[in-house]
C-alpha positions as CSV (number, residue, x, y, z in Angstrom):
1,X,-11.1,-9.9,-11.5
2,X,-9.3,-7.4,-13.5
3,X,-7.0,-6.6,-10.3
4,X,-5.4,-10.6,-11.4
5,X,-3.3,-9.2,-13.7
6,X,-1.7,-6.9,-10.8
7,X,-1.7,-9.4,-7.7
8,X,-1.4,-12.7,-9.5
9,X,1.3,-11.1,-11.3
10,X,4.7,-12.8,-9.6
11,X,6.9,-10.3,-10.6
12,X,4.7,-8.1,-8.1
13,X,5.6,-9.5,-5.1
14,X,9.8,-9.0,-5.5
15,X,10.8,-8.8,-1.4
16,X,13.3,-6.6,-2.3
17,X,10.6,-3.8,-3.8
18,X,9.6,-3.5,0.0
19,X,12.7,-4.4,2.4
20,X,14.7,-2.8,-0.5
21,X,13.2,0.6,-0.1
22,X,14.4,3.4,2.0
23,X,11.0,4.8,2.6
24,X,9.4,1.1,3.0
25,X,11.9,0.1,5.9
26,X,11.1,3.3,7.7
27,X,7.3,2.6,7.5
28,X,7.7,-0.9,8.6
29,X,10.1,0.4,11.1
30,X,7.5,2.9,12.3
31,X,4.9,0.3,12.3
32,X,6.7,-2.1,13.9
33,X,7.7,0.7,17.4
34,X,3.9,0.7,17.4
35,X,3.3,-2.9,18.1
36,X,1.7,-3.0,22.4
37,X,4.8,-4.1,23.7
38,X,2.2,-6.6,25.5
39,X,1.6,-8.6,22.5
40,X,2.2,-11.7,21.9
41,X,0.5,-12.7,18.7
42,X,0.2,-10.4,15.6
43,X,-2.0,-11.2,12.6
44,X,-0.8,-9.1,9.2
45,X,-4.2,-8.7,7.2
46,X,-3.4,-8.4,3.4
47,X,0.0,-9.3,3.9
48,X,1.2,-9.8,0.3
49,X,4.5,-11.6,0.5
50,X,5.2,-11.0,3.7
51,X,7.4,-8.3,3.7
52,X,6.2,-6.8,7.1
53,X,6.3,-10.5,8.8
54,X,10.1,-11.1,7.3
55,X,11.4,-7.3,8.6
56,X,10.2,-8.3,12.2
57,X,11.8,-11.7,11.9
58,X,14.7,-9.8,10.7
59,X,14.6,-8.3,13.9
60,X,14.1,-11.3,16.0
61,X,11.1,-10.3,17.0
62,X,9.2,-12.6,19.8
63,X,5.8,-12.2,18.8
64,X,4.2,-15.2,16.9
65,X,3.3,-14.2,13.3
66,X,1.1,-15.4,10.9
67,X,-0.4,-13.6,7.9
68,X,-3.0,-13.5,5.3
69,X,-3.4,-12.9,1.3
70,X,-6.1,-13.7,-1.1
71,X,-3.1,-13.8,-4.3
72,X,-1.8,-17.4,-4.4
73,X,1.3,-15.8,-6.5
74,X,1.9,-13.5,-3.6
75,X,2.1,-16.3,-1.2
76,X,4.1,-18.3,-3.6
77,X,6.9,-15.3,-3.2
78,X,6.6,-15.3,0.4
79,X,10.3,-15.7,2.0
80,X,8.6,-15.3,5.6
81,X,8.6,-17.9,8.0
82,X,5.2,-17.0,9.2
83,X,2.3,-19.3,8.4
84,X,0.2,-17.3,5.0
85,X,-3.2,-18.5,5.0
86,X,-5.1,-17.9,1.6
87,X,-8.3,-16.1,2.7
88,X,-10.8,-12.5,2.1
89,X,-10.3,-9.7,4.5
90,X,-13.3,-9.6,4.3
91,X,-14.3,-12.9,6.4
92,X,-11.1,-13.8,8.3
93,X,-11.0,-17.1,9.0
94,X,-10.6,-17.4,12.6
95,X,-12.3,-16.6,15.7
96,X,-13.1,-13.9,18.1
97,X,-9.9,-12.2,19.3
98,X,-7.6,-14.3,18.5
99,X,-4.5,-12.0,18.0
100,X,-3.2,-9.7,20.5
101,X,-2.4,-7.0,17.0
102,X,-4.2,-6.6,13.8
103,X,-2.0,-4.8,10.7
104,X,-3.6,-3.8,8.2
105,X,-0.5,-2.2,6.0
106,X,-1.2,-0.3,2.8
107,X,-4.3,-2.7,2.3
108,X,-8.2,-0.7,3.2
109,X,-7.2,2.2,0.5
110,X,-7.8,-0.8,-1.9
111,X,-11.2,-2.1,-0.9
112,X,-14.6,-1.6,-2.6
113,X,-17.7,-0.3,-0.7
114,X,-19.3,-3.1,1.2
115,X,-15.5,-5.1,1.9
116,X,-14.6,-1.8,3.1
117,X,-16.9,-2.0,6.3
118,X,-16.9,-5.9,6.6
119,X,-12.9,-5.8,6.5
120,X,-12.7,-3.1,9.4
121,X,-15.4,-4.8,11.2
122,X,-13.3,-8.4,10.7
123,X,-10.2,-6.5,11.6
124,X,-11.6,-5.6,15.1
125,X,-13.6,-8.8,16.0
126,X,-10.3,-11.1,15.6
127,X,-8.0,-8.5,17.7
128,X,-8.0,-8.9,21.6
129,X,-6.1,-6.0,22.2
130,X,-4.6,-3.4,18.6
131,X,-5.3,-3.1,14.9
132,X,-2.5,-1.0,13.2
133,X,-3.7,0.5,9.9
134,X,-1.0,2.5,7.4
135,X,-2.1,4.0,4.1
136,X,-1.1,6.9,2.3
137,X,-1.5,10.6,3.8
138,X,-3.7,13.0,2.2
139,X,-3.0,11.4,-1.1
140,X,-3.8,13.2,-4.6
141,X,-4.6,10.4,-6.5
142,X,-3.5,10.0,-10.3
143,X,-7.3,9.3,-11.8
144,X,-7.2,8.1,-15.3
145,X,-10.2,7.2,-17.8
146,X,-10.8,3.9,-19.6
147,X,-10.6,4.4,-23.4
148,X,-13.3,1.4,-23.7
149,X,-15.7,2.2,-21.7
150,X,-15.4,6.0,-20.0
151,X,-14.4,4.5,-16.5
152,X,-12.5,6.9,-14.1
153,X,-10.1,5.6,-11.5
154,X,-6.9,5.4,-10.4
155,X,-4.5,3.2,-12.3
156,X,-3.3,1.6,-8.6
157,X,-6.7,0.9,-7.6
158,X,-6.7,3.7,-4.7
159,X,-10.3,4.0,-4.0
160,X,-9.9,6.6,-0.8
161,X,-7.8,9.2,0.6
162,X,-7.0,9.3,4.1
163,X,-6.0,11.7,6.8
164,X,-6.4,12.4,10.5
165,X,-10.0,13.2,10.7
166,X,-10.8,10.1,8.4
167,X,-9.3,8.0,10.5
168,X,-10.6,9.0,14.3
169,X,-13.5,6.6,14.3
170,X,-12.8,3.8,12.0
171,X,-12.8,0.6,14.0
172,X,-15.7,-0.6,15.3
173,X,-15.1,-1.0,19.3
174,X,-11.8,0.7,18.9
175,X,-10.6,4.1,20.2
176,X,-7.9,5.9,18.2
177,X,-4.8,5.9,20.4
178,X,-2.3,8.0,18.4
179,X,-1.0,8.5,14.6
180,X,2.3,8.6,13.5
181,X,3.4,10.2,10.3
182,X,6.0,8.6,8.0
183,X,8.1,11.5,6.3
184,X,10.1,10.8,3.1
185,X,12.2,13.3,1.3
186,X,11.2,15.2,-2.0
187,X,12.9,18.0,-4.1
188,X,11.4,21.1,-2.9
189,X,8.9,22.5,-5.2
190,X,10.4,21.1,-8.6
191,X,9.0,17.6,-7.3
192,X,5.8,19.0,-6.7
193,X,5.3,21.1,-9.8
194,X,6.7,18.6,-12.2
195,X,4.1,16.0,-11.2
196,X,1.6,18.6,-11.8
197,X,3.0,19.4,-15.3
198,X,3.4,15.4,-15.9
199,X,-0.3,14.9,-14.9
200,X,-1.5,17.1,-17.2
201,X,0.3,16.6,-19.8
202,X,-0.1,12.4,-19.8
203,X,-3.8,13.8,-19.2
204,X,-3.9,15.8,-22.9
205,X,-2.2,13.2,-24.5
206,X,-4.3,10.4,-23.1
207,X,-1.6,8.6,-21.5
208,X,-2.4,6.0,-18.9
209,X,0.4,3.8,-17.3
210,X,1.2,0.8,-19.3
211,X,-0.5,-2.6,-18.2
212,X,-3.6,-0.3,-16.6
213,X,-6.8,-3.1,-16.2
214,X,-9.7,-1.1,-16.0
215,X,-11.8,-2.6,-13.2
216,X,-15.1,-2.0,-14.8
217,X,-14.3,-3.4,-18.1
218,X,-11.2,-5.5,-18.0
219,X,-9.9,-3.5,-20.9
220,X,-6.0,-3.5,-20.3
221,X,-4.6,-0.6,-21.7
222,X,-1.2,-0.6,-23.7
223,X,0.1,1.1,-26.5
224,X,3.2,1.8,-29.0
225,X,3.0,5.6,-27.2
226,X,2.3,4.1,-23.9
227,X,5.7,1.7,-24.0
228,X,7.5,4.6,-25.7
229,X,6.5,7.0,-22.6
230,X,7.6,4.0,-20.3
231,X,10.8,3.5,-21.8
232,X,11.5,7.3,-21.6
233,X,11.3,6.6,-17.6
234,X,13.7,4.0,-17.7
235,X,16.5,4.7,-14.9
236,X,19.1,3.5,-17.5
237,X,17.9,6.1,-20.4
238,X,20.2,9.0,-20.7
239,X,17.1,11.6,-20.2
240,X,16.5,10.2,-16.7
241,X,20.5,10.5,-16.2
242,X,19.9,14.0,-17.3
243,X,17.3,14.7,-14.5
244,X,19.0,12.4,-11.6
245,X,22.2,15.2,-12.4
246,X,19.8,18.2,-12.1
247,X,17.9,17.0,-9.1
248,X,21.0,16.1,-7.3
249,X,21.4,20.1,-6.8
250,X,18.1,20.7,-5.5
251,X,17.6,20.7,-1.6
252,X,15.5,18.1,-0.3
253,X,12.2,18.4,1.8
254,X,10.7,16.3,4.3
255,X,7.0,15.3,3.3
256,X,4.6,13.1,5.2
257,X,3.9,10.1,2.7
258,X,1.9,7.4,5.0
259,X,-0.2,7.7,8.2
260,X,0.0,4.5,11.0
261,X,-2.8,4.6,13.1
262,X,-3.1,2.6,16.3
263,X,-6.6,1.3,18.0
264,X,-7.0,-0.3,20.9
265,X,-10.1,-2.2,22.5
266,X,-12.4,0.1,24.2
């Protein structure tokens, strides 16, 4: 699958690129106050590296963990205690209800049609009690086009945007039992308006973000221009310096970035 050269990539699945984050603690944090304080078991569906599973043994956490993750390099980088078993959402491999809580963090805004329903459907069957989901809130996705074969789609494989109303009935035997918004801070306006101007102008010049497999195709697109535009957003390069100074005088906003939705068995 084109996706390999994302999530067989080791340098992917760095711990500190999650637990290092400001805005990735508070999710997990969030997530994590969410958990039925009745649980005992918890299953983390798509777990990656175990990021979510280490933060709650970070917090001593008494529930029994265990996680799952199709990428073999992503388990290789797991620094989690929990058990990763290599598996498909899509066909969990274990029976009926056997976890008290199903997560499912930053994972179903990934999958195809047809893995899409099977993984929700999985997701419910093997939870006695909760799934968690998290994905991005009313996201505006980057789309970009494949120079090889006219392909449109965004260059982190976000296949769906989510908000409220798209999330009331999506687990099979599962009510909807509350949402929680997880606000980050932005620059208000410039933020908002420079993406916009960045967009378009990466869309005139026919920019795409360097080491972009196209998932129809395979093509992985790189260039001279595209490296040059990379290094230009280097944190060390004295033109990000330049904007770091600038922003630092422009007030902040909160924003809501992700949505955690909690299910329970109806």
């Amino acid at each position: 699958m084109a996706e390999a050269d994302i999530y067989e990539n080791p340098t992917t699945w760095d711990l500190d690129r999650y637990l290092g984050d400001e805005g990735e603690r508070k999710r997990f944090e969030l997530t994590a106050d969410t958990i039925n304080a009745q649980s005992e078991s918890l299953l983390d569906v798509g777990t990656g590296n175990g990021a979510f599973l280490s933060f709650l043994e970070r917090r001593s956490t008494p529930l029994r963990l265990r996680g799952l993750e199709r990428s073999k390099a992503a388990i290789a980088a797991a620094e989690c205690r929990a058990e990763l078993v290599e598996g498909s959402i899509d066909a969990l491999p274990f029976v009926d209800r056997s976890f008290d809580t199903v997560t499912a963090l930053e994972v179903i805004e990934h999958l195809p049609h047809g893995v899409y329903t099977e993984a929700l459907s999985e997701m419910a069957r093997v939870s006695a009690s909760q799934v968690l989901i998290s994905v991005p809130y009313k996201e505006r996705r980057l789309m970009v086009v494949c120079p090889e074969c006219a392909c449109r789609f965004s260059p982190i494989y976000h296949l769906r945007t989510f908000d409220e109303r798209s999330l009331a009935d999506l687990v099979p035997g599962f009510q909807l039992e509350g949402t929680t918004l997880v606000m980050t801070e932005v620059h208000w306006l410039i933020t908002g308006v420079a993406n916009r101007i960045r967009g378009l102008r990466d869309r005139l010049d026919g920019r795409i973000p360097v080491q972009t497999t196209c998932p129809q195709c395979a093509a992985v697109m790189g260039s001279a221009g595209l490296r040059q535009a990379a290094r230009i957003s280097d944190p060390g390069a004295p033109r990000r310096s330049l904007r770091s100074t600038v922003l630092s005088w422009v007030p902040k906003a909160q924003r809501a970035h992700w949505i955690i939705a909690s299910y329970r068995r109806t």
